[in-house]
mmJSON file of the N, C-alpha and C atoms, coordinates in Angstrom:
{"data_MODEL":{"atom_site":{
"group_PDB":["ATOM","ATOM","ATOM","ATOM","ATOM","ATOM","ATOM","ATOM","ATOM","ATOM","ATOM","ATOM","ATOM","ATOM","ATOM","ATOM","ATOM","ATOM","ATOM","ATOM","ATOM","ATOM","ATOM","ATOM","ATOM","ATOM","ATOM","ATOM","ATOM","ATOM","ATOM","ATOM","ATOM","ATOM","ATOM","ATOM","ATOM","ATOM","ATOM","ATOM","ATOM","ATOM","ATOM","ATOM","ATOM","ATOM","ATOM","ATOM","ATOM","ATOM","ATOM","ATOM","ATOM","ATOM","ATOM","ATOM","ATOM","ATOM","ATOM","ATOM","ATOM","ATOM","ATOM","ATOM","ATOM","ATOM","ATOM","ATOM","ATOM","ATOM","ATOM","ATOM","ATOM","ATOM","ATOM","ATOM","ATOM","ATOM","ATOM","ATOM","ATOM","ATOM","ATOM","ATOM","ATOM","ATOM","ATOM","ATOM","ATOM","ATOM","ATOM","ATOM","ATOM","ATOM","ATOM","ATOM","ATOM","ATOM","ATOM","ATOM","ATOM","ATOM","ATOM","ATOM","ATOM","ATOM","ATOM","ATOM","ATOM","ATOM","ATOM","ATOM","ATOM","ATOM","ATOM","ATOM","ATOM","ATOM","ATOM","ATOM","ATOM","ATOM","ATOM","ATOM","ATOM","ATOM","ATOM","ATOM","ATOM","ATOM","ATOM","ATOM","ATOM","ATOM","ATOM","ATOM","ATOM","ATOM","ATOM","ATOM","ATOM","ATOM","ATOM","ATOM","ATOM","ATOM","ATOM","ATOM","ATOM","ATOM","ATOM","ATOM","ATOM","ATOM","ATOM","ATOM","ATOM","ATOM","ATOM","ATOM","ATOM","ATOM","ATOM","ATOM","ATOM","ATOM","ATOM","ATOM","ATOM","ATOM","ATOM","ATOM","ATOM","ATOM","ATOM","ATOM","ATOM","ATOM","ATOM","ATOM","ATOM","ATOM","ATOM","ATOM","ATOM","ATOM","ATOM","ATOM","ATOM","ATOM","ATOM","ATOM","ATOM","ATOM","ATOM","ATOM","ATOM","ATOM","ATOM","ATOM","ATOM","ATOM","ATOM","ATOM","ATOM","ATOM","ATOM"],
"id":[1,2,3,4,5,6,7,8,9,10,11,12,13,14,15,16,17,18,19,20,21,22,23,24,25,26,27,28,29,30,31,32,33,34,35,36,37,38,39,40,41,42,43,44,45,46,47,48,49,50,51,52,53,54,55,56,57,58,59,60,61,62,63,64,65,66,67,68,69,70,71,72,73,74,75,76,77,78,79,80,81,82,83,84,85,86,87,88,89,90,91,92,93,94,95,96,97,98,99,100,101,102,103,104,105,106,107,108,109,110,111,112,113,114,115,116,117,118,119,120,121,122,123,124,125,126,127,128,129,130,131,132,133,134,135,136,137,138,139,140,141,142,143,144,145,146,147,148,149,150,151,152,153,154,155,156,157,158,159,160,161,162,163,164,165,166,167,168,169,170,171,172,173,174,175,176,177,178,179,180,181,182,183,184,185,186,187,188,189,190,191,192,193,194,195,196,197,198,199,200,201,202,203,204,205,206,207],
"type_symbol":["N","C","C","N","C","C","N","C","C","N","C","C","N","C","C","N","C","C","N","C","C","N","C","C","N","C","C","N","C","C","N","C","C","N","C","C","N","C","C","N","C","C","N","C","C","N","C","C","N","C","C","N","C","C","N","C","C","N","C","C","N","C","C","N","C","C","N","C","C","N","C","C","N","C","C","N","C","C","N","C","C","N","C","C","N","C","C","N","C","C","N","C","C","N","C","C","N","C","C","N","C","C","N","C","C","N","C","C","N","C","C","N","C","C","N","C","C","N","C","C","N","C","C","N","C","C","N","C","C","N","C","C","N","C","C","N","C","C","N","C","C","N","C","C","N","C","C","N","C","C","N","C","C","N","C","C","N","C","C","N","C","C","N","C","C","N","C","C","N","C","C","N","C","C","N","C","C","N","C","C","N","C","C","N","C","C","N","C","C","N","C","C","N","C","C","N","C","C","N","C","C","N","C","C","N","C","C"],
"label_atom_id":["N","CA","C","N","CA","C","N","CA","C","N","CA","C","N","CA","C","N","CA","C","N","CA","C","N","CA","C","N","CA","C","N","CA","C","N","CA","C","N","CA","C","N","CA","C","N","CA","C","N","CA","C","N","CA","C","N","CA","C","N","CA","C","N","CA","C","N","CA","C","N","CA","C","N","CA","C","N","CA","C","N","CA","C","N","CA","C","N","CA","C","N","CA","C","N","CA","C","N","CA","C","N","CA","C","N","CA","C","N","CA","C","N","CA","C","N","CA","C","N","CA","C","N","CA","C","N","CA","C","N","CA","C","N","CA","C","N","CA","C","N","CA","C","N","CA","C","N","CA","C","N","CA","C","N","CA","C","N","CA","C","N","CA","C","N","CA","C","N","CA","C","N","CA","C","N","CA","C","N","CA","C","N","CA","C","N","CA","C","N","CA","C","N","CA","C","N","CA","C","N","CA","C","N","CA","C","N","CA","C","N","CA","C","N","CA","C","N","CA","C","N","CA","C","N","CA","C","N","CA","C","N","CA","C","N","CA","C","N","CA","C"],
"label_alt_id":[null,null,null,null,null,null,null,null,null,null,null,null,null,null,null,null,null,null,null,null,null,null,null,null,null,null,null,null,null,null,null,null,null,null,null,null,null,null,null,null,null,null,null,null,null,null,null,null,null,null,null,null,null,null,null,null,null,null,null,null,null,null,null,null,null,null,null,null,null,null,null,null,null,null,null,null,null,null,null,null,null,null,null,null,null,null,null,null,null,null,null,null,null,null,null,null,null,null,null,null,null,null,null,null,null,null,null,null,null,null,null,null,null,null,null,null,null,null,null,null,null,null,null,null,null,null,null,null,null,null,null,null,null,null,null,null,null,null,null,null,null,null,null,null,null,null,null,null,null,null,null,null,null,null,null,null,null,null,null,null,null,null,null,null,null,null,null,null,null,null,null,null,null,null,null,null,null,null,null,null,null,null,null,null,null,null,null,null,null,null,null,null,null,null,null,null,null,null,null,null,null,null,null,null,null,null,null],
"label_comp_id":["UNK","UNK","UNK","UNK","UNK","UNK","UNK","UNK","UNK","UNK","UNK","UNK","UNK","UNK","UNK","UNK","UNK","UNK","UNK","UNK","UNK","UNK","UNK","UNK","UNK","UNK","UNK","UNK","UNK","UNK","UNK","UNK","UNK","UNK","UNK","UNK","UNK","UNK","UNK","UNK","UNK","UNK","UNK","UNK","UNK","UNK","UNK","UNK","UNK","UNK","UNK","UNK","UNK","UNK","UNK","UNK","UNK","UNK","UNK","UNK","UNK","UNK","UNK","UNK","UNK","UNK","UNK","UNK","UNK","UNK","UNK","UNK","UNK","UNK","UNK","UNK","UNK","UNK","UNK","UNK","UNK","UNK","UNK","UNK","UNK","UNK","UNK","UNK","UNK","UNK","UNK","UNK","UNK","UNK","UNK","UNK","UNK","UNK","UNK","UNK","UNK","UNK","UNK","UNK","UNK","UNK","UNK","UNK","UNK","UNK","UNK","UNK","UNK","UNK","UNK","UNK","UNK","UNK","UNK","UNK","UNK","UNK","UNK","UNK","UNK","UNK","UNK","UNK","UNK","UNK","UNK","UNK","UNK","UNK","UNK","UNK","UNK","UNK","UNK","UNK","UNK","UNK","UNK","UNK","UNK","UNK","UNK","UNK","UNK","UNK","UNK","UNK","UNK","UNK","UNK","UNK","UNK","UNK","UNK","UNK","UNK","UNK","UNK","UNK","UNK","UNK","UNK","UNK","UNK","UNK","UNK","UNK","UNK","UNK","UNK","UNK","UNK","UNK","UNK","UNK","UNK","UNK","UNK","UNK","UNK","UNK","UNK","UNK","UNK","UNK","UNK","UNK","UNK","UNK","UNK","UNK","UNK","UNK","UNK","UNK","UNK","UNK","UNK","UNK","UNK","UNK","UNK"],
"label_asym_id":["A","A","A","A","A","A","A","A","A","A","A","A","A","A","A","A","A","A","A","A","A","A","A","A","A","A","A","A","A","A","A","A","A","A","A","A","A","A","A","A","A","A","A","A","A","A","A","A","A","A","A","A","A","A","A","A","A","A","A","A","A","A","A","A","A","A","A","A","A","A","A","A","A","A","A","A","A","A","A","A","A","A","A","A","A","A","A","A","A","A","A","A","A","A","A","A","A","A","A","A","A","A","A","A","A","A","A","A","A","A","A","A","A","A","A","A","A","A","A","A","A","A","A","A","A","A","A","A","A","A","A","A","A","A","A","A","A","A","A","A","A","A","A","A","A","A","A","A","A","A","A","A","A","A","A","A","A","A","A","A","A","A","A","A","A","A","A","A","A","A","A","A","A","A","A","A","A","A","A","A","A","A","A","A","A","A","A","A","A","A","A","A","A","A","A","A","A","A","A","A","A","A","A","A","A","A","A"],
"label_entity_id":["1","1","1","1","1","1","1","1","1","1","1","1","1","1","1","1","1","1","1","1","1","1","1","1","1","1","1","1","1","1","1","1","1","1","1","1","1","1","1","1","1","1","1","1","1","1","1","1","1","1","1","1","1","1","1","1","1","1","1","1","1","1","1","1","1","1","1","1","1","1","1","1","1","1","1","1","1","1","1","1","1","1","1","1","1","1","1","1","1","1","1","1","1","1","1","1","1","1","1","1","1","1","1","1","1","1","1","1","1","1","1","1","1","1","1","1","1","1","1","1","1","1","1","1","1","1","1","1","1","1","1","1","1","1","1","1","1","1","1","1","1","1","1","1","1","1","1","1","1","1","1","1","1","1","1","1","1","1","1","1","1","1","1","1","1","1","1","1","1","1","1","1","1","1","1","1","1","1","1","1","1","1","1","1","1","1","1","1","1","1","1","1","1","1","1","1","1","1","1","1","1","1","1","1","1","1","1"],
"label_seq_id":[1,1,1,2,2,2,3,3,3,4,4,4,5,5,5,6,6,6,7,7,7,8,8,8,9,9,9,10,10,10,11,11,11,12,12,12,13,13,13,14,14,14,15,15,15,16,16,16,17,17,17,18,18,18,19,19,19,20,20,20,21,21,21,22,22,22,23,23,23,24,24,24,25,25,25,26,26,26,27,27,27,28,28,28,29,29,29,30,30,30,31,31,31,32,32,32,33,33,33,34,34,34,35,35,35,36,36,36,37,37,37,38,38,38,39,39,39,40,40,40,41,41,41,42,42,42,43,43,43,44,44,44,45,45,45,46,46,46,47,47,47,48,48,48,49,49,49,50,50,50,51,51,51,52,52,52,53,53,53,54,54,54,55,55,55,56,56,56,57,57,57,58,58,58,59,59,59,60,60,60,61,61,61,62,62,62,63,63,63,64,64,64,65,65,65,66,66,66,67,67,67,68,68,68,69,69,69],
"pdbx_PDB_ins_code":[null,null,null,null,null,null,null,null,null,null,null,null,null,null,null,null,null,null,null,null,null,null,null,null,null,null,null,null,null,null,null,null,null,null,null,null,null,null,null,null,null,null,null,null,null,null,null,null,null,null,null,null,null,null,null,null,null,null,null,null,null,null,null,null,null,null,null,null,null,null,null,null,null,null,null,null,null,null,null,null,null,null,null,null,null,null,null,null,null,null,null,null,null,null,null,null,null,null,null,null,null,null,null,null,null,null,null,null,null,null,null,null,null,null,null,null,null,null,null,null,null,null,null,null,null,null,null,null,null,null,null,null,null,null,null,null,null,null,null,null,null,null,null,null,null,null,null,null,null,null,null,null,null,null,null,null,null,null,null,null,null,null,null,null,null,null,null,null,null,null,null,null,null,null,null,null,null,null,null,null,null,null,null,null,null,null,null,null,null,null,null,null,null,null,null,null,null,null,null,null,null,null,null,null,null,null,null],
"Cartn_x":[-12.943,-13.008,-11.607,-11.545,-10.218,-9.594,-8.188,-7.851,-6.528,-7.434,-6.394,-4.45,-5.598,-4.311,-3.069,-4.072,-3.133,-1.884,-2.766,-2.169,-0.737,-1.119,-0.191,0.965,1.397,1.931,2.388,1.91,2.731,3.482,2.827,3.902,5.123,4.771,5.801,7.171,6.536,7.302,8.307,7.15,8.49,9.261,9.249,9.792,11.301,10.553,11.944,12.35,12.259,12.873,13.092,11.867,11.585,11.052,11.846,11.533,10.247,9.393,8.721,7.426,6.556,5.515,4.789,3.502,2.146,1.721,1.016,0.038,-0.605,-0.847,-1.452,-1.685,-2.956,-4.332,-4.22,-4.642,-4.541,-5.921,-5.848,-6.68,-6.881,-6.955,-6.417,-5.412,-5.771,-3.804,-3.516,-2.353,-2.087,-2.102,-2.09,-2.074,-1.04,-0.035,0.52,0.574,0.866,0.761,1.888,2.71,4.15,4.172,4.864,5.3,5.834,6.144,6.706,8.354,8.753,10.167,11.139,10.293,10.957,10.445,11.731,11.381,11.015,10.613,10.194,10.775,12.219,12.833,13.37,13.613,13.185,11.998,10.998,9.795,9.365,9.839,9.923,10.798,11.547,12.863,12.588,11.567,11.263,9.666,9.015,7.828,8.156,9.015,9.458,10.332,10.997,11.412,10.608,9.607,8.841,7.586,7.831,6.424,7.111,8.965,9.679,10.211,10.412,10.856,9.814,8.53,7.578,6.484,5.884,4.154,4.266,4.871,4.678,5.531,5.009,5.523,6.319,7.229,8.478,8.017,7.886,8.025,6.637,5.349,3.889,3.247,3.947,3.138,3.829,3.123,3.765,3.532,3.92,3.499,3.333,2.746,3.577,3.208,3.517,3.691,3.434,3.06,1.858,2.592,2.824,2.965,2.243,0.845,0.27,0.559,1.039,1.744,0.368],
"Cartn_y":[18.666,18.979,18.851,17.932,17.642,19.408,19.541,21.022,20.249,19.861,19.671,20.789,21.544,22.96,22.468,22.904,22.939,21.502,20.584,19.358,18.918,19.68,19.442,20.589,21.683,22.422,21.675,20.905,20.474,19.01,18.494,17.443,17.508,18.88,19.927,20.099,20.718,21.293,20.128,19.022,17.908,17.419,17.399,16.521,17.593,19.159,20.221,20.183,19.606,18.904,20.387,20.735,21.892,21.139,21.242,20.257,21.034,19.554,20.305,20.514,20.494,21.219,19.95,19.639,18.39,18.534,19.831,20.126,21.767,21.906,23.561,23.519,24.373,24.451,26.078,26.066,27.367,27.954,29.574,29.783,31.298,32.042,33.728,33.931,32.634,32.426,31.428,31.169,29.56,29.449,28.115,27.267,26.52,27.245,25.638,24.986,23.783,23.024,22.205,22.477,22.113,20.982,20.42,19.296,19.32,18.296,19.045,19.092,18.351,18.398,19.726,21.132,22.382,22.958,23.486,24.364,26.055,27.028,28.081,28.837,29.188,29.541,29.085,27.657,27.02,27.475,27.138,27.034,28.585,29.307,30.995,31.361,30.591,30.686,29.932,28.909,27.542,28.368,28.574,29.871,30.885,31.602,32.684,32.437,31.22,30.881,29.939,29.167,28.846,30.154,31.077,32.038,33.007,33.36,34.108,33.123,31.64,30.907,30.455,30.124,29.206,29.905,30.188,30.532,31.926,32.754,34.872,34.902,35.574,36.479,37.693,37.713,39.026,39.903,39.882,41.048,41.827,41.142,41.484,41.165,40.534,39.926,40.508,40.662,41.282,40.027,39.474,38.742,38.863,37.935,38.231,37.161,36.474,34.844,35.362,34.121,34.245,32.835,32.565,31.721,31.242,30.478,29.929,28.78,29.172,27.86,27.023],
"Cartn_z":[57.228,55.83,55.236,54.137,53.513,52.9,52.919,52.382,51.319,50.323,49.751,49.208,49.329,48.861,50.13,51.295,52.704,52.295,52.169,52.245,51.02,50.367,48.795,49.421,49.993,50.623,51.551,52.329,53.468,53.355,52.191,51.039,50.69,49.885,49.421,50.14,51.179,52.564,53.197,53.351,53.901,52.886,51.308,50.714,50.075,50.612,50.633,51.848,52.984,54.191,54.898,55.012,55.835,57.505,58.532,59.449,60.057,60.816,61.944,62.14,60.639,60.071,59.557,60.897,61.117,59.856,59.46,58.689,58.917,57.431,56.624,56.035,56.557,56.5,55.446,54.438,53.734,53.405,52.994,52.66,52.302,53.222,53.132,54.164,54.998,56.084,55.67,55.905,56.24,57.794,58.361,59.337,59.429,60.152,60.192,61.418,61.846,62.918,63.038,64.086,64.125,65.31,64.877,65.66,67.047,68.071,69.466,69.295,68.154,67.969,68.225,68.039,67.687,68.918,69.594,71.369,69.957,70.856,70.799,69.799,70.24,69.054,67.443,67.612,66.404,65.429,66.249,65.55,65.093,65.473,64.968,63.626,63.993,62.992,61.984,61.759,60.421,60.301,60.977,60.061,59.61,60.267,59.371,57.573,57.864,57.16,55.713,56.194,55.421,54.466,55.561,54.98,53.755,54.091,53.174,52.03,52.501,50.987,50.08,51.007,50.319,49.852,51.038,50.831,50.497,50.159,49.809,48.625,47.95,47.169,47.58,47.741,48.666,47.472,46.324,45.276,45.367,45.645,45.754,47.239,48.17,49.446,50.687,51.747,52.624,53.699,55.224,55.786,57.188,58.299,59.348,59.928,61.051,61.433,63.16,63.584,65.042,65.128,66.39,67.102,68.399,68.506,69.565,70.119,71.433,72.336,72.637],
"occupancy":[1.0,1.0,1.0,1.0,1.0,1.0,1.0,1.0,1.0,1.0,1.0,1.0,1.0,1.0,1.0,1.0,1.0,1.0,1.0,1.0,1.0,1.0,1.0,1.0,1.0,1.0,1.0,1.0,1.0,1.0,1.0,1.0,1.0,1.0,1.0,1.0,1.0,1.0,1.0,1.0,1.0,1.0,1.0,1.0,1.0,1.0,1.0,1.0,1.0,1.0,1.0,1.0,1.0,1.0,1.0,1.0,1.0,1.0,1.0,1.0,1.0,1.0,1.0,1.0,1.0,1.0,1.0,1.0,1.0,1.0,1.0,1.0,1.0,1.0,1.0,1.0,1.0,1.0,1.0,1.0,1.0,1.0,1.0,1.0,1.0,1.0,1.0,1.0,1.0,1.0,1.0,1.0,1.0,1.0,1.0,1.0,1.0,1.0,1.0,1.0,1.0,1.0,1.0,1.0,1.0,1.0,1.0,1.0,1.0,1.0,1.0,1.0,1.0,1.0,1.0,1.0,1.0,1.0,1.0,1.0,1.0,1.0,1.0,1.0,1.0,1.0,1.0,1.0,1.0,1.0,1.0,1.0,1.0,1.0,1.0,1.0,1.0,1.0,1.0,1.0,1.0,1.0,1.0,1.0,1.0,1.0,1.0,1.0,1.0,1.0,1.0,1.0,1.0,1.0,1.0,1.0,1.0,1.0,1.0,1.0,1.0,1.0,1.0,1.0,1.0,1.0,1.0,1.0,1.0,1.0,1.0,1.0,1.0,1.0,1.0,1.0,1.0,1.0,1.0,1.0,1.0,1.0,1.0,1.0,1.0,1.0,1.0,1.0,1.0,1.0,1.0,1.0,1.0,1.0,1.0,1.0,1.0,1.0,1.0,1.0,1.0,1.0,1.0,1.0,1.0,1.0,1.0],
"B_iso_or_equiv":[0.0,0.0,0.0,0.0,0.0,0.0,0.0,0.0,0.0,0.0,0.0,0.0,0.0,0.0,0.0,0.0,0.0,0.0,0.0,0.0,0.0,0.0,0.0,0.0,0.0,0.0,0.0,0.0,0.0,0.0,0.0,0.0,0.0,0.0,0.0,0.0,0.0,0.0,0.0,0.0,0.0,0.0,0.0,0.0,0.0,0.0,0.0,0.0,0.0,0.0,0.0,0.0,0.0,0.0,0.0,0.0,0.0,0.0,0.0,0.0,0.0,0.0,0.0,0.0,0.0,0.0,0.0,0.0,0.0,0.0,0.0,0.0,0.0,0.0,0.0,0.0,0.0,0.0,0.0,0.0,0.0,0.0,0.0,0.0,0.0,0.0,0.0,0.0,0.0,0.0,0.0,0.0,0.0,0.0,0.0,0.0,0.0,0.0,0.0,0.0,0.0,0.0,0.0,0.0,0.0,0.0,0.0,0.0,0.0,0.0,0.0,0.0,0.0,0.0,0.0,0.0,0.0,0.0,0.0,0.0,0.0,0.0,0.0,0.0,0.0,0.0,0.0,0.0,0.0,0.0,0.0,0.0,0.0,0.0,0.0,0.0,0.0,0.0,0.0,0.0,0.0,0.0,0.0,0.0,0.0,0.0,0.0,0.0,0.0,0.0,0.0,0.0,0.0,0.0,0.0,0.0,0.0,0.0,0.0,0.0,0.0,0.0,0.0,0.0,0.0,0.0,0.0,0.0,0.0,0.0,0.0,0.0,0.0,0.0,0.0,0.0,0.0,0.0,0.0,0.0,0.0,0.0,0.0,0.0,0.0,0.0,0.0,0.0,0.0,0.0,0.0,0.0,0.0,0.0,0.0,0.0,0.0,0.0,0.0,0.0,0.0,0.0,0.0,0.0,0.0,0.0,0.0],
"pdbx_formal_charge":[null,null,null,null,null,null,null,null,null,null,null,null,null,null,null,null,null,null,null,null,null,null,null,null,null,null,null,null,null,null,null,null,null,null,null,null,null,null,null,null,null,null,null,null,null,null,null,null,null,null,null,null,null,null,null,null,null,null,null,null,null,null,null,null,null,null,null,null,null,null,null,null,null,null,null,null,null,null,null,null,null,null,null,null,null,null,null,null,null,null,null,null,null,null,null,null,null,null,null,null,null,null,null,null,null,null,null,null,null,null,null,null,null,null,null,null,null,null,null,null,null,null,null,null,null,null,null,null,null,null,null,null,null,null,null,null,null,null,null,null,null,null,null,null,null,null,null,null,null,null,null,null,null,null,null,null,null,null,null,null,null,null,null,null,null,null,null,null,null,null,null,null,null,null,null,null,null,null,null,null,null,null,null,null,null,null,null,null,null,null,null,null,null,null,null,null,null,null,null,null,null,null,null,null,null,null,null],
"auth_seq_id":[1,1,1,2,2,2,3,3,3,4,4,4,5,5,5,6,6,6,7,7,7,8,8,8,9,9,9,10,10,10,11,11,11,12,12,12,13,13,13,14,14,14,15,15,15,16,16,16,17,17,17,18,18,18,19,19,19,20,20,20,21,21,21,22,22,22,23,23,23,24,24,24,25,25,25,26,26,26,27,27,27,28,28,28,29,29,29,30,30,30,31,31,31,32,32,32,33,33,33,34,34,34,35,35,35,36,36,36,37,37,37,38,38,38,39,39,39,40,40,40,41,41,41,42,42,42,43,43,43,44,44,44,45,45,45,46,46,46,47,47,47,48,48,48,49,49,49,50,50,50,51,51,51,52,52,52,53,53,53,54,54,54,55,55,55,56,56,56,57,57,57,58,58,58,59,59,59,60,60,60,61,61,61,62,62,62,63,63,63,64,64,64,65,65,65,66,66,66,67,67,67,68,68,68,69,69,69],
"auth_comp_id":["UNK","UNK","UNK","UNK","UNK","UNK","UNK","UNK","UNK","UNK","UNK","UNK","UNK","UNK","UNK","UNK","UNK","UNK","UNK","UNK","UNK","UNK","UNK","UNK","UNK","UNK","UNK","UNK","UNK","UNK","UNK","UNK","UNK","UNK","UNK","UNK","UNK","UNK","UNK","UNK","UNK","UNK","UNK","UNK","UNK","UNK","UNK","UNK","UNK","UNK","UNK","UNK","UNK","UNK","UNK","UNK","UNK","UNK","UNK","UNK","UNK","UNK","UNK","UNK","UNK","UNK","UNK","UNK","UNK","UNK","UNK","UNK","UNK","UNK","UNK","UNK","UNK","UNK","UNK","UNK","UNK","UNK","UNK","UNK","UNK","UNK","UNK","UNK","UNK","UNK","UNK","UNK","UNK","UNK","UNK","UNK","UNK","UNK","UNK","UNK","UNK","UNK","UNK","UNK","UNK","UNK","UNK","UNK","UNK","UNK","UNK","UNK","UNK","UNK","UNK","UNK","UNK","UNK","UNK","UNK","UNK","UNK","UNK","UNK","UNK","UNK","UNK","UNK","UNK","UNK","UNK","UNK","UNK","UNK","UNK","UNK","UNK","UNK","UNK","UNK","UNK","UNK","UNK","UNK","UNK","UNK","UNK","UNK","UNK","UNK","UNK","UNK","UNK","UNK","UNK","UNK","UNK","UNK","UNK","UNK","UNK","UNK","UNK","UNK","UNK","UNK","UNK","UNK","UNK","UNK","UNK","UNK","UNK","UNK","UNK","UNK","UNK","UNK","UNK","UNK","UNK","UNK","UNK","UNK","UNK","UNK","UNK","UNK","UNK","UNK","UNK","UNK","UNK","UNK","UNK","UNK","UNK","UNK","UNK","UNK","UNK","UNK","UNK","UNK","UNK","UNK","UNK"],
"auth_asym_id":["A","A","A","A","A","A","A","A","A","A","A","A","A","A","A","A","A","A","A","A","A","A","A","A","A","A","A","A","A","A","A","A","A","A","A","A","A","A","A","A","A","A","A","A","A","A","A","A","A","A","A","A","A","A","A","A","A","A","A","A","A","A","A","A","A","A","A","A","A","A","A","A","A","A","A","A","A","A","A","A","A","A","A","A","A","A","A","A","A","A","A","A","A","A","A","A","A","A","A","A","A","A","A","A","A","A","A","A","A","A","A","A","A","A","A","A","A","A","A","A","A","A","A","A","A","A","A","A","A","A","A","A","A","A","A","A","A","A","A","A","A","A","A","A","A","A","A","A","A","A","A","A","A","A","A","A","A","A","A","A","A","A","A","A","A","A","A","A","A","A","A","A","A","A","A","A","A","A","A","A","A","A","A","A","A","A","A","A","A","A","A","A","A","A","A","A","A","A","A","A","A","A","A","A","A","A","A"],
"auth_atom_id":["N","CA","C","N","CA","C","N","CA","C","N","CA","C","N","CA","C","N","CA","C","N","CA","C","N","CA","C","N","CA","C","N","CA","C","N","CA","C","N","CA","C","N","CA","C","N","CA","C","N","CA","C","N","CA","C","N","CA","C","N","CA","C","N","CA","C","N","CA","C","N","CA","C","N","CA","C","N","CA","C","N","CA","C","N","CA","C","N","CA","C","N","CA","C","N","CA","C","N","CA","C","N","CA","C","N","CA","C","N","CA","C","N","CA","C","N","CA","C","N","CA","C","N","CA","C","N","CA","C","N","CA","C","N","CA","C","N","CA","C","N","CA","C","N","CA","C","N","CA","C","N","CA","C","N","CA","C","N","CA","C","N","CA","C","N","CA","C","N","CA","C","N","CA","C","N","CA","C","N","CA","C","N","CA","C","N","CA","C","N","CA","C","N","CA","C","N","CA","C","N","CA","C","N","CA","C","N","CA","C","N","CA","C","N","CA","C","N","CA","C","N","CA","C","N","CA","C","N","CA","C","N","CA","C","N","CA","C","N","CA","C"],
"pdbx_PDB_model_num":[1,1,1,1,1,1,1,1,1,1,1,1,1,1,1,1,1,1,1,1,1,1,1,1,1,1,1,1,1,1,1,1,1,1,1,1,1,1,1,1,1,1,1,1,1,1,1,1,1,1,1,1,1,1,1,1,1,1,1,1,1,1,1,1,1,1,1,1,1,1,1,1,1,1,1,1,1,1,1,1,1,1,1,1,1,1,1,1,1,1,1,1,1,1,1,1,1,1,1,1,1,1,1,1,1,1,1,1,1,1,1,1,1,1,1,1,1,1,1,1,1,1,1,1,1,1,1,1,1,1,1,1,1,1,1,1,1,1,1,1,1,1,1,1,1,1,1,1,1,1,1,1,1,1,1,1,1,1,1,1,1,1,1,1,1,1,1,1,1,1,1,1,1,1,1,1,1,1,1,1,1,1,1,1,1,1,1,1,1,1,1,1,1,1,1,1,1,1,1,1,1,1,1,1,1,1,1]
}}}
């Protein structure tokens, strides 16, 4: 099923040269799906970072980020 939302976000994301990030999938989470480029701690450090610059509202949103190997 096409997600367009997900997809316009992860446009977004690379063209603000947020590395790393296949594709996200949104909805009441996001999804994201990271590339093999980023070892473990990277990839902790560019979701956390994408979920506090991009996708939340810090003033109204609270978050928290999951990492499945």
């Amino acid at each position: 099923m096409l997600d367009a939302q997900g997809q316009t976000i992860a446009d977004a994301l690379r063209r603000m040269q947020y590395g790393g990030v296949a594709d996200v999938r949104q909805g009441k989470y996001f999804l994201l799906t990271l590339d093999d480029s980023l070892d473990a701690t990277a990839a902790e450090a560019e979701v956390d970072r994408i979920a506090r610059e991009v996708l939340t509202n810090p003033v109204i949103e609270e978050y928290t980020t999951r990492i499945d190997r």
